[in-house]
Backbone and ligand atoms as CSV (ligand in chain L), in Angstrom:
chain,resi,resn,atom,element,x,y,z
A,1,UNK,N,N,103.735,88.954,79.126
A,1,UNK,CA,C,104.803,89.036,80.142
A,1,UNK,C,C,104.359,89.974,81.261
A,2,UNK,N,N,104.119,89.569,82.667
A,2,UNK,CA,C,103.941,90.312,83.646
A,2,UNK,C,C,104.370,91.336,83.723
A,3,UNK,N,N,104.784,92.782,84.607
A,3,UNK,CA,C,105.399,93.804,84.628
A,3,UNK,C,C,106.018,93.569,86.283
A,4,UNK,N,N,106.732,93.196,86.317
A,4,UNK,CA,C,107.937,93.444,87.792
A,4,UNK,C,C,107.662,95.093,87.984
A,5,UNK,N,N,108.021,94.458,89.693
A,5,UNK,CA,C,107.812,96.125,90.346
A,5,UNK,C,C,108.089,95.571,91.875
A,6,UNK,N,N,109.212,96.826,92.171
A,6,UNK,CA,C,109.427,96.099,93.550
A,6,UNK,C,C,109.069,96.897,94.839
A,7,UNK,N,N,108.017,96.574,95.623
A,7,UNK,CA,C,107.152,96.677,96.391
A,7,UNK,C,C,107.345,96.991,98.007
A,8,UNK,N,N,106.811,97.758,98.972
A,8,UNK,CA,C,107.324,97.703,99.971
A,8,UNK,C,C,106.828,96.398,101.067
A,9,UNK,N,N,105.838,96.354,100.570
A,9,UNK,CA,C,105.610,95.178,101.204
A,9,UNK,C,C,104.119,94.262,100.353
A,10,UNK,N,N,103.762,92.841,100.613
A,10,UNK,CA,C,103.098,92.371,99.626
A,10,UNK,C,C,101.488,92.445,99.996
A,11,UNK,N,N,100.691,92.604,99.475
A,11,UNK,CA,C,99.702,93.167,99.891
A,11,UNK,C,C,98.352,92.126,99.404
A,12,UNK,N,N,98.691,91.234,98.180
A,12,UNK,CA,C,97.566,90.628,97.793
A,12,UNK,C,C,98.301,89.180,97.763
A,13,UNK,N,N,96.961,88.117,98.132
A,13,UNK,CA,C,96.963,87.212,98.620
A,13,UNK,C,C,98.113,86.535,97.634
A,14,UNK,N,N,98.685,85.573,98.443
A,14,UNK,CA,C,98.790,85.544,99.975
A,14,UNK,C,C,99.535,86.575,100.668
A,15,UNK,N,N,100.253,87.443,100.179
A,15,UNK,CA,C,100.934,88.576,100.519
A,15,UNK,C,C,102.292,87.670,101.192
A,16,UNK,N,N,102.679,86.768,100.169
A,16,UNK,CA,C,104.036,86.159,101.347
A,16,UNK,C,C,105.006,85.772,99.846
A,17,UNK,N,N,106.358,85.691,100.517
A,17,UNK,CA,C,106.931,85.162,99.650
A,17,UNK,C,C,107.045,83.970,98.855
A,18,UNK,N,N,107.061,83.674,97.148
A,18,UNK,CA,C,106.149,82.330,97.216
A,18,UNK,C,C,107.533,81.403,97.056
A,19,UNK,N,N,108.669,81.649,97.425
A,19,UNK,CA,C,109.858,81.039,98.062
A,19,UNK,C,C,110.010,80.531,99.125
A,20,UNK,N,N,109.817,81.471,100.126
A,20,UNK,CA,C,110.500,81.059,101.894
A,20,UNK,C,C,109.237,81.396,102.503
A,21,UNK,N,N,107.680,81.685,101.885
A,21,UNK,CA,C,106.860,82.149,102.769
A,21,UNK,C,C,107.012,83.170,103.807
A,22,UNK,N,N,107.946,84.521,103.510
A,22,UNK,CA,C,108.107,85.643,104.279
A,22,UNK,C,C,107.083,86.480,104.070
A,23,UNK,N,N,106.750,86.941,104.514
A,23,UNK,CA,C,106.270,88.257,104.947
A,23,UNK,C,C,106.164,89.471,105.217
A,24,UNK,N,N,107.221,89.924,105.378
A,24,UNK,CA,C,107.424,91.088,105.711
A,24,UNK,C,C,108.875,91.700,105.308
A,25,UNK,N,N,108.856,92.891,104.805
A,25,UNK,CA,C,109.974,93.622,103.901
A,25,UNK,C,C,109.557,94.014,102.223
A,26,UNK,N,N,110.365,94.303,101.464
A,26,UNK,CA,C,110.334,94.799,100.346
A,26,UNK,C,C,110.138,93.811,99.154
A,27,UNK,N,N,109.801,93.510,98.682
A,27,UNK,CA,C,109.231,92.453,97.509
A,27,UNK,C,C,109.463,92.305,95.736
A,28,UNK,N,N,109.575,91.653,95.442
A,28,UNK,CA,C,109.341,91.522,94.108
A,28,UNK,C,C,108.123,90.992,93.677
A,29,UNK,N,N,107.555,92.305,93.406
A,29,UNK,CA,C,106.046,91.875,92.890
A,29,UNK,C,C,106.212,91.527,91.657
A,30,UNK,N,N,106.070,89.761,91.152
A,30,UNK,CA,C,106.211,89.731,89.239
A,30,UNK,C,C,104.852,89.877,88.753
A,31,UNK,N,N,103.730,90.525,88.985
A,31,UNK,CA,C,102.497,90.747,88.103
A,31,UNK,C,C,102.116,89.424,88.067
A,32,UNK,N,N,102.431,88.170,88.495
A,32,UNK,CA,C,101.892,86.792,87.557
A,32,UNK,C,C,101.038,86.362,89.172
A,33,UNK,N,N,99.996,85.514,88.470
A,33,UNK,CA,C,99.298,84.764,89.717
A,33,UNK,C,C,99.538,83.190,89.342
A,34,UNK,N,N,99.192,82.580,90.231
A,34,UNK,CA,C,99.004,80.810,89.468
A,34,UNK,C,C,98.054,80.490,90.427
A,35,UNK,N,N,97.492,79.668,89.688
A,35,UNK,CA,C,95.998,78.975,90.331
A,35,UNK,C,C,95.700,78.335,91.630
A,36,UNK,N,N,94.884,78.867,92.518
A,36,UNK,CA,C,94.878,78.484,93.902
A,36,UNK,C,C,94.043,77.528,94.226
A,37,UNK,N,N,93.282,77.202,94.963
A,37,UNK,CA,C,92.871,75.622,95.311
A,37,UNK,C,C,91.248,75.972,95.054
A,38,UNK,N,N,90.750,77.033,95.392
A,38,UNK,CA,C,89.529,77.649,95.190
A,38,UNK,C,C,88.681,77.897,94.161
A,39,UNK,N,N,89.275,77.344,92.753
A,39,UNK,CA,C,89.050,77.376,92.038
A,39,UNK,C,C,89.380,78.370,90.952
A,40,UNK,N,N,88.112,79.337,89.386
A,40,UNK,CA,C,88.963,80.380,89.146
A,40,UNK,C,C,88.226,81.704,90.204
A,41,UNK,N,N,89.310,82.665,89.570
A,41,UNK,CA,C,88.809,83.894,90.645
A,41,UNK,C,C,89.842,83.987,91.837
A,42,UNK,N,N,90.415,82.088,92.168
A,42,UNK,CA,C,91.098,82.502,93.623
A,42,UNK,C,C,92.554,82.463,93.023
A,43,UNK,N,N,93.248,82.748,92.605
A,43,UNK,CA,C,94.792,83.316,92.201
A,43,UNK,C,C,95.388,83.589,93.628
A,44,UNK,N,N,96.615,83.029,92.997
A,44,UNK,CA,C,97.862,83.069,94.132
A,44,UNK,C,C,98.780,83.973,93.703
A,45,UNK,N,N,98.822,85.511,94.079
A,45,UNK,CA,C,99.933,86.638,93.771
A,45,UNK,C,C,101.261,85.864,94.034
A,46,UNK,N,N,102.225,85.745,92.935
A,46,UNK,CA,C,104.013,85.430,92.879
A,46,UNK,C,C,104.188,86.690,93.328
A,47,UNK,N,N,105.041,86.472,94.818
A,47,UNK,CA,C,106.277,87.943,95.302
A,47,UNK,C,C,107.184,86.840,95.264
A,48,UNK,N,N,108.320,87.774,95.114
A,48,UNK,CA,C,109.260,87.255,95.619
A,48,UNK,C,C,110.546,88.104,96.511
A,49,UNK,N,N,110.757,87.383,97.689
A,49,UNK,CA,C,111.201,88.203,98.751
A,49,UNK,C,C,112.540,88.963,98.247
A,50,UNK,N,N,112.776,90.138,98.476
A,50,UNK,CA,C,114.448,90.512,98.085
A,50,UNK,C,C,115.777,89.622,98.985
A,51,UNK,N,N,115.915,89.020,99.975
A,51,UNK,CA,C,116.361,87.866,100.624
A,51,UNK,C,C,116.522,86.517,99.254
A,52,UNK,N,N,115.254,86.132,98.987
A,52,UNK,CA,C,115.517,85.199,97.992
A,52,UNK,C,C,116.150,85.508,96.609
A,53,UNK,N,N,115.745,86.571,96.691
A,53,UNK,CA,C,115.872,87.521,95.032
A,53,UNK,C,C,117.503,87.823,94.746
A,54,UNK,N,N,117.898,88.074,96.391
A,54,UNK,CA,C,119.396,87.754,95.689
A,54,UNK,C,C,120.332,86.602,96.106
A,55,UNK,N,N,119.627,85.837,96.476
A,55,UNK,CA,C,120.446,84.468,96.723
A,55,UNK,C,C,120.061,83.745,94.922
A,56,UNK,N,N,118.868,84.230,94.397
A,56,UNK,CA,C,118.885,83.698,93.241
A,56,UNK,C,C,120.146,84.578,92.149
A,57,UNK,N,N,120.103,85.695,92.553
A,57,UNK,CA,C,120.816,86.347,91.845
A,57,UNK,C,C,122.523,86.009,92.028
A,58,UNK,N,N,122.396,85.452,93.253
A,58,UNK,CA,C,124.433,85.419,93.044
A,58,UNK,C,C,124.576,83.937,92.555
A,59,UNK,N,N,123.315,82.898,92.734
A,59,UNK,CA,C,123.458,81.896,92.150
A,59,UNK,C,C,123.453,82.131,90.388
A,60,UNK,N,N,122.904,82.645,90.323
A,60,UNK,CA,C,122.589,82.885,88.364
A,60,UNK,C,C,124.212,83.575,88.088
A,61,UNK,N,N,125.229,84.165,89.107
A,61,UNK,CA,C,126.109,84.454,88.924
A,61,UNK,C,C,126.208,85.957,87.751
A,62,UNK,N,N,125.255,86.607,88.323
A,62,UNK,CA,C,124.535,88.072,87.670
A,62,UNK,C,C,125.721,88.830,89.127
A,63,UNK,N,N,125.531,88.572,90.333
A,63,UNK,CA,C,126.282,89.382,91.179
A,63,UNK,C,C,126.977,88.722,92.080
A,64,UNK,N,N,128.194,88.665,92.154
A,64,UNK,CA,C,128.985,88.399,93.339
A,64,UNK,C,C,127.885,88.494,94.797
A,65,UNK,N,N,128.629,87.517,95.732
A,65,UNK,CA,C,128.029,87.643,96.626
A,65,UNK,C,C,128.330,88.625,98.125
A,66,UNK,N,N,129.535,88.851,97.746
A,66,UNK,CA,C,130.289,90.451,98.626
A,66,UNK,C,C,129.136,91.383,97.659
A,67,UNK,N,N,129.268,91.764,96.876
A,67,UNK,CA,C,128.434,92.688,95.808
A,67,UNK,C,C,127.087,92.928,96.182
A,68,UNK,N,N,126.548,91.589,96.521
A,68,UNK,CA,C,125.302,91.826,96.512
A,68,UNK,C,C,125.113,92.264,97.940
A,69,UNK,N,N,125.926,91.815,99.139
A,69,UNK,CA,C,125.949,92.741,100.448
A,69,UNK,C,C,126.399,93.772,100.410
A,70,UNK,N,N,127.251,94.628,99.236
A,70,UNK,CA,C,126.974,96.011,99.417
A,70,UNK,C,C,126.234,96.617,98.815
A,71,UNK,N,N,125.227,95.908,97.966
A,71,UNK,CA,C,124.019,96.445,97.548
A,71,UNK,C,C,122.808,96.859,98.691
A,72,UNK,N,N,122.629,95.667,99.268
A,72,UNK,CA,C,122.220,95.520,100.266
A,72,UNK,C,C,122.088,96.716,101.115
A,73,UNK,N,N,123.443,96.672,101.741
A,73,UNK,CA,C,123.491,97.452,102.920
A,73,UNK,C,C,123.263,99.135,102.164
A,74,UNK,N,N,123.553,99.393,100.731
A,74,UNK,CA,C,123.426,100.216,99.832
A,74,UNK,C,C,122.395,100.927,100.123
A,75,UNK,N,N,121.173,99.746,99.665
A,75,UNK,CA,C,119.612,99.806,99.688
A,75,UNK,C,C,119.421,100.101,101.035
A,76,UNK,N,N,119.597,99.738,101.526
A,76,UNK,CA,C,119.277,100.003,103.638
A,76,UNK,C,C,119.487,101.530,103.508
A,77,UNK,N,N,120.580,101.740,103.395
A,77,UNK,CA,C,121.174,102.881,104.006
A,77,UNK,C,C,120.543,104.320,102.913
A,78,UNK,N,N,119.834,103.490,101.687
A,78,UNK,CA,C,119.027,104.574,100.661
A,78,UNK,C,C,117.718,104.585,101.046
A,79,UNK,N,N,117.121,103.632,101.512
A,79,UNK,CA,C,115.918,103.334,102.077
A,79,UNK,C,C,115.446,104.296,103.591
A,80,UNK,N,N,116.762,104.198,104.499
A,80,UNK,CA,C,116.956,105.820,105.752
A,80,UNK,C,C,116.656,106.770,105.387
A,81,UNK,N,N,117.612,107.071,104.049
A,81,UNK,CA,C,117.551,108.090,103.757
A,81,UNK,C,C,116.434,108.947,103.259
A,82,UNK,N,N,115.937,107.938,102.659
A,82,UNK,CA,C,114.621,108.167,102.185
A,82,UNK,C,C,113.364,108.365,103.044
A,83,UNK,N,N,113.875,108.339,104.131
A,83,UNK,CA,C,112.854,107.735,104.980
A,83,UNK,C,C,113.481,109.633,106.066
A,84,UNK,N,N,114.357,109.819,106.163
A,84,UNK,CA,C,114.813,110.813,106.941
A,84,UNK,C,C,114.479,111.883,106.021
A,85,UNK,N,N,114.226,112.043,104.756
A,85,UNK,CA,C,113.883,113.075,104.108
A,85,UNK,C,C,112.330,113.187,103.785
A,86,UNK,N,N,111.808,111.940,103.856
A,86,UNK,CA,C,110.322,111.970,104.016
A,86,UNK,C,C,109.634,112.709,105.331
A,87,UNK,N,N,110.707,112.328,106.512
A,87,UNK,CA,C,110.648,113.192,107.527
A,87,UNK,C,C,110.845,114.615,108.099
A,88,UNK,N,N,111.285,114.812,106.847
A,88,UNK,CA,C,112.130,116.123,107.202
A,88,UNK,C,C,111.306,117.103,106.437
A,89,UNK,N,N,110.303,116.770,105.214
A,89,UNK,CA,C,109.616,116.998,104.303
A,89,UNK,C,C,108.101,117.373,104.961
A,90,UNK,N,N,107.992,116.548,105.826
A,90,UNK,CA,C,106.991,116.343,106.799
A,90,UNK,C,C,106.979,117.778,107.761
A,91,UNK,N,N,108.094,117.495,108.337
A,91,UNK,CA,C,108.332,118.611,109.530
A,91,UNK,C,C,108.212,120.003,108.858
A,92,UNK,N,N,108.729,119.820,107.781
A,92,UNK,CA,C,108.574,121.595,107.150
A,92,UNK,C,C,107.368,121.788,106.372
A,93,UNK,N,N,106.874,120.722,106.012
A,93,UNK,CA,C,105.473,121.203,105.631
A,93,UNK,C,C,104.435,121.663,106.792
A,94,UNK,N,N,105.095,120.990,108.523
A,94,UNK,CA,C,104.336,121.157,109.639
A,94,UNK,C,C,104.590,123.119,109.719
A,95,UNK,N,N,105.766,123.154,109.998
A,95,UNK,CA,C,106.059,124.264,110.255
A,95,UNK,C,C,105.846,125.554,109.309
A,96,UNK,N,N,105.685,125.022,108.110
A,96,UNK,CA,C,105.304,125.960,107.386
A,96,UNK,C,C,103.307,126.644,107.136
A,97,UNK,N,N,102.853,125.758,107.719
A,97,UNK,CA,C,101.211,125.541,108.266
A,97,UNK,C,C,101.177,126.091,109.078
A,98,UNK,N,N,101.992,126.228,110.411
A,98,UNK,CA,C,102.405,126.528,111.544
A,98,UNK,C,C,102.323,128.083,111.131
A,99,UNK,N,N,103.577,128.157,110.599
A,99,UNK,CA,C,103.635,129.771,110.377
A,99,UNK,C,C,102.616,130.654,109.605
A,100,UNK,N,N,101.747,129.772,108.668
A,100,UNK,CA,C,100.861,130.095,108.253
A,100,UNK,C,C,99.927,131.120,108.836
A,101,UNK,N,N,99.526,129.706,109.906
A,101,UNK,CA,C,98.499,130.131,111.053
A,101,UNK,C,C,98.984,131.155,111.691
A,102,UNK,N,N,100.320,131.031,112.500
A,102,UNK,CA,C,100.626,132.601,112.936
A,102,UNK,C,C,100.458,133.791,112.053
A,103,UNK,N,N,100.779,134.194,110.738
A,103,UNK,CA,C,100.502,134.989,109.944
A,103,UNK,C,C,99.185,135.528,109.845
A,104,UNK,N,N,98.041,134.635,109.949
A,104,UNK,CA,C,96.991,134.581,109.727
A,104,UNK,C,C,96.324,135.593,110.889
A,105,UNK,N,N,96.876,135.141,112.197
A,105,UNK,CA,C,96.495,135.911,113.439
A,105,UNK,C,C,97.479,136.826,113.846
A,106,UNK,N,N,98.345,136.984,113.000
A,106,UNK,CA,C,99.058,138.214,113.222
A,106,UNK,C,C,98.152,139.343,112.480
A,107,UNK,N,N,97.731,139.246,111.441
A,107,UNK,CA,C,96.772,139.924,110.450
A,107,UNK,C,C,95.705,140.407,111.539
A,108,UNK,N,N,94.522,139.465,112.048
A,108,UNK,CA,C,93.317,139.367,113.038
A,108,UNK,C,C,94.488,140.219,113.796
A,109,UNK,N,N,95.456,140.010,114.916
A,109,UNK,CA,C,95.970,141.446,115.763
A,109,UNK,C,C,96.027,142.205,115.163
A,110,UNK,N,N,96.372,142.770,113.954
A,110,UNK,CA,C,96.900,143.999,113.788
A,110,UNK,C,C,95.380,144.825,113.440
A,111,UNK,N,N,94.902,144.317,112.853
A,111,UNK,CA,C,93.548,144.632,112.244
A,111,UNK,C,C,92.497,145.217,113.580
A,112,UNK,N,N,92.535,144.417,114.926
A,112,UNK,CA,C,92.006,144.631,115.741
A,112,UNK,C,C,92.479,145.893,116.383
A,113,UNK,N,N,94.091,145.644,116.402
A,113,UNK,CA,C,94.688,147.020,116.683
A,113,UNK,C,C,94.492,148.342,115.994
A,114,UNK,N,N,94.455,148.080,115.249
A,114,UNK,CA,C,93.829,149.323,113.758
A,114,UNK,C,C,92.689,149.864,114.617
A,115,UNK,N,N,91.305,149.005,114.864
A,115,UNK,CA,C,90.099,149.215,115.217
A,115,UNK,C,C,90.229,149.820,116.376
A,116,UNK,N,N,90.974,149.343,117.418
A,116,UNK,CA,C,91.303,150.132,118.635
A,116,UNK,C,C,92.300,151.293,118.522
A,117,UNK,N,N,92.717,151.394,117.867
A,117,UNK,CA,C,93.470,152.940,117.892
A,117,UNK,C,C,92.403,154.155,117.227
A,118,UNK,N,N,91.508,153.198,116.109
A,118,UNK,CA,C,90.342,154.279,115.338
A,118,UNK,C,C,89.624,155.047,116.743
A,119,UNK,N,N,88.910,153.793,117.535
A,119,UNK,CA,C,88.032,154.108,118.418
A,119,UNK,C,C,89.077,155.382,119.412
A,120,UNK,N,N,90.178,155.021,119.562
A,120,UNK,CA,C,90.512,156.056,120.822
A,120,UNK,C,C,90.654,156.847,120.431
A,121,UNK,N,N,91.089,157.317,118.967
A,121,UNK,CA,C,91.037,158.712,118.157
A,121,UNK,C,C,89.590,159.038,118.415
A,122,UNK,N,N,88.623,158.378,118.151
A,122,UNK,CA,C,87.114,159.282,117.883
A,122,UNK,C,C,86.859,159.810,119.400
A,123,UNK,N,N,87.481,158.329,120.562
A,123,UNK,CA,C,86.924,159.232,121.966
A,123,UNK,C,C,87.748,160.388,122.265
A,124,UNK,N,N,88.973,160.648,121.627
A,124,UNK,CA,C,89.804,162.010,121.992
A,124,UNK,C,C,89.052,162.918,121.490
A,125,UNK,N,N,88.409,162.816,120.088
A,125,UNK,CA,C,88.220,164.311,119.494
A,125,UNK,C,C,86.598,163.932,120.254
A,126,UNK,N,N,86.269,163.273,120.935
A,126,UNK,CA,C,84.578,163.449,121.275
A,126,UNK,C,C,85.020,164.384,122.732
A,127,UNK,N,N,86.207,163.673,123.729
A,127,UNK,CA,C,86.886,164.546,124.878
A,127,UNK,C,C,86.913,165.748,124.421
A,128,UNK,N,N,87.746,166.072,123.106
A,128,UNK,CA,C,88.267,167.745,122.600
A,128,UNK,C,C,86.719,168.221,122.818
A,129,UNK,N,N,85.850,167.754,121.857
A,129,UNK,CA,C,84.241,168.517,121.753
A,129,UNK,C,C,83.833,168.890,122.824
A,130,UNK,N,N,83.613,167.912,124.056
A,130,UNK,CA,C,83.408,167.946,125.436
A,130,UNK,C,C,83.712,169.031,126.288
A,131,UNK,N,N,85.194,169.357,126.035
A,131,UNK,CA,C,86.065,169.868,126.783
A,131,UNK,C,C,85.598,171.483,125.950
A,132,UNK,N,N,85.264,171.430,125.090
A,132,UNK,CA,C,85.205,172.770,124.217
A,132,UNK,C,C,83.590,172.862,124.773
A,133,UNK,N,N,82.854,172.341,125.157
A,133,UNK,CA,C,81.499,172.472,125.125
A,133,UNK,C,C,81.197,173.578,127.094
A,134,UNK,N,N,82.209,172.390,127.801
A,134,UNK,CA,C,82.130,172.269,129.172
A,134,UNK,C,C,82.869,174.287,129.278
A,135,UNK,N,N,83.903,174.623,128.287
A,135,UNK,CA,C,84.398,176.171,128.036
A,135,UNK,C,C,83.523,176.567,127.659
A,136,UNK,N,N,82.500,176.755,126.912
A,136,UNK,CA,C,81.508,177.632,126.292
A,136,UNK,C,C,80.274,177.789,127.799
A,137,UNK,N,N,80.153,176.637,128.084
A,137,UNK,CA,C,79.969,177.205,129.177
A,137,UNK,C,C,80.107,177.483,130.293
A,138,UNK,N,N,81.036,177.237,130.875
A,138,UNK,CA,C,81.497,177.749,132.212
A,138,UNK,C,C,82.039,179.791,132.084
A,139,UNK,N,N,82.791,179.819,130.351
A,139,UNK,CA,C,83.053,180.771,130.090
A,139,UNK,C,C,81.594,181.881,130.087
A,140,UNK,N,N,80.473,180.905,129.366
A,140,UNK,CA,C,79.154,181.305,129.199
A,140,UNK,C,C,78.682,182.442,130.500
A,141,UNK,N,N,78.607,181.179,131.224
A,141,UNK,CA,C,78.250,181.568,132.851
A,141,UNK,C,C,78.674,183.075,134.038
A,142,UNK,N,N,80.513,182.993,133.360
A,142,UNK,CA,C,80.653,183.937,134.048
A,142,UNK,C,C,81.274,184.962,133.530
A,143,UNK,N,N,80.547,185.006,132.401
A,143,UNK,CA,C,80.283,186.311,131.533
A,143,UNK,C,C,79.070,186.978,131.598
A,144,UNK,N,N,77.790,186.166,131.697
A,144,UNK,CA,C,76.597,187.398,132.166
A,144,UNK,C,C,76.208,187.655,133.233
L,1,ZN,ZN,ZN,111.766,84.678,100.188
């Protein structure tokens, strides 16, 4: 028995619905192939479109057919959602990279700042030495 799985869109040959020949949308992939004109090796992937999937379904009388349009519109409106939180998932993983990187070069400033405050300490006390050197002798001078 194949394994069903329903698909966003159909991907192996023919990749169409093997009902209405659609194309495009969400699928019922049934796992089964049947034999294509090419001999073996060339298999024909069974999808079957969700469009057909529930016109079979309100015919088999499994779901009303109001029912199955608020499934429908159900699925739509879970499918947004899904789709607005994939987005939103997105954006904060951006922003959180984002802030990363700022962190990262907030570190590189501060660090640089560190280095520049070291250096102006050493040129003050090299000024103090200076300034003590330039007294020894001027004091030097007009003392003998
Ligand atoms: Zn179809």
């Amino acid at each position: 028995m194949p394994e069903f799985a329903i698909v966003d869109r159909p991907v192996l040959f023919p990749a169409a619905c093997e009902a209405c020949g659609g194309v495009t949308g969400r699928m019922l992939d049934t796992g089964a192939e049947r034999p294509g004109f090419g001999g073996p090796g060339a298999g024909v992937h069974v999808y079957i479109c969700l469009s057909c999937l529930r016109k079979g379904a309100v015919l088999a009388g499994y779901v009303k057919g109001e029912r199955a349009d608020e499934l429908d519109a159900a699925a739509d409106r879970l499918g947004d959602a899904e789709k607005e939180r994939d987005e939103a998932n997105d954006a904060a993983t951006k922003l959180a990279n984002e802030l990363t990187k700022k962190q990262q070069e907030l570190i590189v400033a501060n660090a640089e700042l560190e280095r520049l405050r070291e250096l102006e300490h050493q040129r003050m006390f090299r000024l103090e030495q200076l300034g003590g050197l330039v007294n020894e002798i001027v004091v030097g001078g007009n003392g003998s």
